[in-house]
Legacy VTK file of the C-alpha trace (Angstrom):
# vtk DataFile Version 3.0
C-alpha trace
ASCII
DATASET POLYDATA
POINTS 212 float
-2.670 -2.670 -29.654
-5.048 0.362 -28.899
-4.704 3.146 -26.613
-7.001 5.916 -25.867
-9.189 7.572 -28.534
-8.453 11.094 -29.658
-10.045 14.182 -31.210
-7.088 16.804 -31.081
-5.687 18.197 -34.324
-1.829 18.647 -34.234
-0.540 21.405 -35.625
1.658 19.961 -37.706
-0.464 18.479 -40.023
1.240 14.890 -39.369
-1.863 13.174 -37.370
-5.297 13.190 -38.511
-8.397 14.376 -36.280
-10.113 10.991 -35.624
-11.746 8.962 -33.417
-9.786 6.537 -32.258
-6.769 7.380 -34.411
-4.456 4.642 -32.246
-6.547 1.402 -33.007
-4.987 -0.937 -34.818
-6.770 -2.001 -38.320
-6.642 -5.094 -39.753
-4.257 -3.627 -42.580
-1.927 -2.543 -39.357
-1.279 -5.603 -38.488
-0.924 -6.869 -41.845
1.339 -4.079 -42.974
3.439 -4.384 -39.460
3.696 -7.759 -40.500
5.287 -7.310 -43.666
7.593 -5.207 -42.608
8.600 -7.266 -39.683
9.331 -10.437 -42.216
11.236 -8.149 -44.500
13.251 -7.306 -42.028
13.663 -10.489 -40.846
15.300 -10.706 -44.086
17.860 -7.553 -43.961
18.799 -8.834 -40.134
19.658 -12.455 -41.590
21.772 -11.018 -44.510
23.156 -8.715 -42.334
24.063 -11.466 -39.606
26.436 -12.676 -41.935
27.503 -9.460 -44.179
28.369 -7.457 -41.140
31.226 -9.726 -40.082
33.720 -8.532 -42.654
33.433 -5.096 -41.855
33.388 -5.452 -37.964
36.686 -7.236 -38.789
38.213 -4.373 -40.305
36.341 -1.702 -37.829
37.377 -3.524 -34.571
41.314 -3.412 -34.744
41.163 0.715 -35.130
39.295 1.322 -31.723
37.442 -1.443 -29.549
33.971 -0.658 -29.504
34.182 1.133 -32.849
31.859 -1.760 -34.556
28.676 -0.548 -33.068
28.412 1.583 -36.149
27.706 -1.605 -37.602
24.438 -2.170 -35.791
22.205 -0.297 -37.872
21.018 -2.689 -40.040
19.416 -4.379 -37.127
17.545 -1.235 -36.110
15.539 -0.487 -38.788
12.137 -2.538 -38.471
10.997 -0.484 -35.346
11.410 3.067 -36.904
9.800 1.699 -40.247
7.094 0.172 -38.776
6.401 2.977 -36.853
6.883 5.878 -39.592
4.411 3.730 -41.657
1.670 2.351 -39.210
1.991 5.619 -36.570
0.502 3.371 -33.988
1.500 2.630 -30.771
3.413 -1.005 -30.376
4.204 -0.729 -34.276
7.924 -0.207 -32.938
8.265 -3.222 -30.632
5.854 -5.513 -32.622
7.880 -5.092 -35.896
11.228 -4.830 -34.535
10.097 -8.019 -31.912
8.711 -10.111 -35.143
11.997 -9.568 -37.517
14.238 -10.590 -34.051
11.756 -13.812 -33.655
12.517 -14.779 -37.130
15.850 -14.058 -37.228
16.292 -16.470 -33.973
13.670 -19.277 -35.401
15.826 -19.183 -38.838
19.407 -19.345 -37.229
21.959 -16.998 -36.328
25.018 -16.991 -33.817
23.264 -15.466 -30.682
20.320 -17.586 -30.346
17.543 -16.819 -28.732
18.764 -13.748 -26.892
18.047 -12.096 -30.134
14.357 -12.241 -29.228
15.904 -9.898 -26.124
17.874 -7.779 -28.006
14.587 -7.220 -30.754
12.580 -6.158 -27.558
14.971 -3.785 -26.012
16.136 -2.145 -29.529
12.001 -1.492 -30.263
11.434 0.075 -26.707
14.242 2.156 -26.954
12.447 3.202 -30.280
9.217 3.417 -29.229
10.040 5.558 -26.313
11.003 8.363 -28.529
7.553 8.359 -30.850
5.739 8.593 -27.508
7.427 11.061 -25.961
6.266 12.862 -28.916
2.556 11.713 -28.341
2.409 9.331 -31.736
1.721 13.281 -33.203
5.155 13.907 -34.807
6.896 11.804 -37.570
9.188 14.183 -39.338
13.026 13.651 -40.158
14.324 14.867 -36.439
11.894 12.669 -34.825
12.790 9.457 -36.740
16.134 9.941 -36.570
16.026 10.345 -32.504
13.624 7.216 -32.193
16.717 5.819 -34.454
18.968 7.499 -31.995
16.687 5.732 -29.535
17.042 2.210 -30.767
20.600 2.199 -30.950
21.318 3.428 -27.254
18.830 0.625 -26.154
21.044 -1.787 -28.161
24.781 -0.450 -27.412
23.467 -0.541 -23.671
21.713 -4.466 -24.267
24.878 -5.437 -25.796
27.338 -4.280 -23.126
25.360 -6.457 -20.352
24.702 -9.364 -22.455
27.733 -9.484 -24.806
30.283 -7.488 -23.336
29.872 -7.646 -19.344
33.438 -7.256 -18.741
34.461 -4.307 -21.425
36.198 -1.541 -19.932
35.156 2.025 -19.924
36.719 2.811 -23.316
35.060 0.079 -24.949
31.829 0.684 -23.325
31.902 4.485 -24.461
32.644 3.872 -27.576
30.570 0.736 -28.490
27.622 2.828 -26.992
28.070 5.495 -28.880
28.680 4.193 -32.242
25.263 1.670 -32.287
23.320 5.330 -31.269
24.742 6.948 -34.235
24.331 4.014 -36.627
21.381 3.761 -35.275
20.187 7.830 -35.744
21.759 7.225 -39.309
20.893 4.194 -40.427
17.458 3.041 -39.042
16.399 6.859 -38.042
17.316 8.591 -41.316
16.686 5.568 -43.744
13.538 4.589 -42.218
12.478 8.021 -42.937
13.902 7.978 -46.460
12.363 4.522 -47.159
8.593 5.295 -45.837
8.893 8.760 -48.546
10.238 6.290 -51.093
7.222 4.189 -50.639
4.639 6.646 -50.120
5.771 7.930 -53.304
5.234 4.770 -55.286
1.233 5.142 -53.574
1.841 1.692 -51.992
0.952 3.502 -48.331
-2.317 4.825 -49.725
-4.288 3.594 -47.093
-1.364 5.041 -44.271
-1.258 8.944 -43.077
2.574 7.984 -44.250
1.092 8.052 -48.062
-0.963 10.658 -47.909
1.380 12.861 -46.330
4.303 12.255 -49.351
4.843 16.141 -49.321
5.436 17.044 -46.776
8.329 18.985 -45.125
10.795 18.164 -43.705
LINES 1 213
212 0 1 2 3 4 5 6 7 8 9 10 11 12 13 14 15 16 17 18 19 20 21 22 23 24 25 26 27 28 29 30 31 32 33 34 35 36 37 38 39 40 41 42 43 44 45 46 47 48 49 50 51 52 53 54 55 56 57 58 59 60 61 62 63 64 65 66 67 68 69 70 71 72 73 74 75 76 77 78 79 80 81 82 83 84 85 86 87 88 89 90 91 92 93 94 95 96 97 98 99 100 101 102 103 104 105 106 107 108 109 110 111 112 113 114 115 116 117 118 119 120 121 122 123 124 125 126 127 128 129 130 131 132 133 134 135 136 137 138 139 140 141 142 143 144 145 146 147 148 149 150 151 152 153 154 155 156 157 158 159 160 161 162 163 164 165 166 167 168 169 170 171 172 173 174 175 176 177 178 179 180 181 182 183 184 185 186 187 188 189 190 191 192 193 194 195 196 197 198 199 200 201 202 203 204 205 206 207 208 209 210 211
């Protein structure tokens, strides 16, 4: 969990100017923690909460309950919004799947898988932006992010012999659940803290004003 020191000042005002700005502190891991095992906790209500909606969703257009997938998205853009290291996607989006698996659910340990691919496809997005943006566009394409990684993860392991209707659609629905639900309410939940002062000792919290 490091990478390379740094010195540069962005000119956004989003990344502060010092050395070594993507080490991970002891409070990183600690926080990333956190918010992995409360996540764990959304993805295990949501293992069983999203099953009466998806019933209602799937009979209008197959594929259509990917915009159910959000839920499950979440940890890696609020892990990274809040600890603005690199890894915070994968490691707290990877350590709410692990949970979720150890506790119980109905796909096993492939949900380990899926909480790997859904933080890369996070991750990817906060470092094609360096780690030096985390406004409300960039969260809600790293949300964006996660959800293609999913629909895509799904479709091979879940779904290998959907057609190209189902495909489309399922693929396109977990992106935008994923751009609206873990993208823009990561966002909205890392404000919400900061706010409160809990991320005091984050950029995230000292950075409560700014724009959007």
């Amino acid at each position: 969990m490091n990478a390379a020191a740094s010195t540069t000042t962005g000119p956004t005002g989003h990344r502060p100017a010092t050395t070594g700005r993507f080490r991970w502190r002891v409070v990183d891991i600690v926080i990333a923690s956190v918010i992995g095992v409360a996540c764990a906790a959304v993805f295990l209500l949501w293992n069983v909460g999203y099953e009466a909606p998806s019933s209602l969703l799937t009979p209008l257009l197959p594929g259509v309950q990917g915009l159910l997938a959000g839920p499950w998205l979440i940890a890696g853009v609020l892990g990274a919004l809040i600890i603005r290291k690199p890894g915070a996607a994968i490691y707290t989006e990877l350590l709410a799947a692990v949970i979720s698996a150890l506790v119980g659910n109905q796909w096993g340990p492939l949900t380990i898988v899926s909480g790997i691919v859904q933080g890369l496809g996070a991750e990817l997005v906060f470092l094609l932006f360096l780690y030096a943006s985390w406004r409300l566009p960039v969260a809600v394409l790293a949300g964006a992010g996660a959800g293609l990684a999913c629909g895509i993860n799904d479709r091979v392991l879940w779904y290998p012999g959907a057609d190209t209707l189902f495909t489309s659609v399922y693929i396109a629905s977990t992106t935008v659940s994923g751009a609206v639900v873990a993208g823009l309410g990561a966002w909205l939940i890392t404000r919400a803290l900061a706010r409160t002062g809990a991320l005091g000792r984050f950029a995230a919290g000292r950075e409560a004003t700014t724009r959007v």
